[in-house]
C-alpha positions in Angstrom: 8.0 7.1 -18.5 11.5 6.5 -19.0 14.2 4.1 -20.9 17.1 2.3 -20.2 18.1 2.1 -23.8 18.3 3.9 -27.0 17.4 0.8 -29.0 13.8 1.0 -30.3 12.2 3.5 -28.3 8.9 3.2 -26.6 7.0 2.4 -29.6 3.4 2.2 -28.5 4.0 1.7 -24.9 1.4 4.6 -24.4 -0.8 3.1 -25.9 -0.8 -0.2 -24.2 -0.8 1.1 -21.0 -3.8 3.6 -21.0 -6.4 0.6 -20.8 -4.3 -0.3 -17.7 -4.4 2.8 -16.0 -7.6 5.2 -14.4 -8.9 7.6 -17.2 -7.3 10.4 -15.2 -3.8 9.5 -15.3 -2.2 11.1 -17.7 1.6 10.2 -19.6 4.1 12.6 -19.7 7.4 12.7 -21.8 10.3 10.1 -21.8 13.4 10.4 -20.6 16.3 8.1 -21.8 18.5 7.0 -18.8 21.8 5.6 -20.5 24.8 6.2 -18.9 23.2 8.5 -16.1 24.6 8.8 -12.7 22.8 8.1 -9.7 22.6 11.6 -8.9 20.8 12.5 -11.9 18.1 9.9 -11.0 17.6 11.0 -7.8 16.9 14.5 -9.2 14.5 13.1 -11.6 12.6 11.1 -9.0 13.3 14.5 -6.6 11.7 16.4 -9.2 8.4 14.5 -9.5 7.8 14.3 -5.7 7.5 17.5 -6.1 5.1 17.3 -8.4 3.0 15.1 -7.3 
């Protein structure tokens, strides 16, 4: 998951979403994306292509 904003955090967005999802997904750590560069974010999708 990630943010656009360092306002409130993510709260219990986990929590909300797991009823939404399969059983087997699983939720990995945030990542707070203010004021990053389009480069950055293409390394951080890169990187979980990757992955996946």
């Amino acid at each position: 998951m990630f943010a656009t904003s360092g306002g409130s955090g993510l709260g219990k967005t986990v929590s909300d979403l797991k009823p939404c999802v399969a059983e087997s997904a699983s939720f990995v750590a945030e990542k707070l994306m203010n004021r990053i560069t389009d480069t950055e974010i293409q390394n951080y999708v890169d990187r979980w292509k990757f992955l996946m």
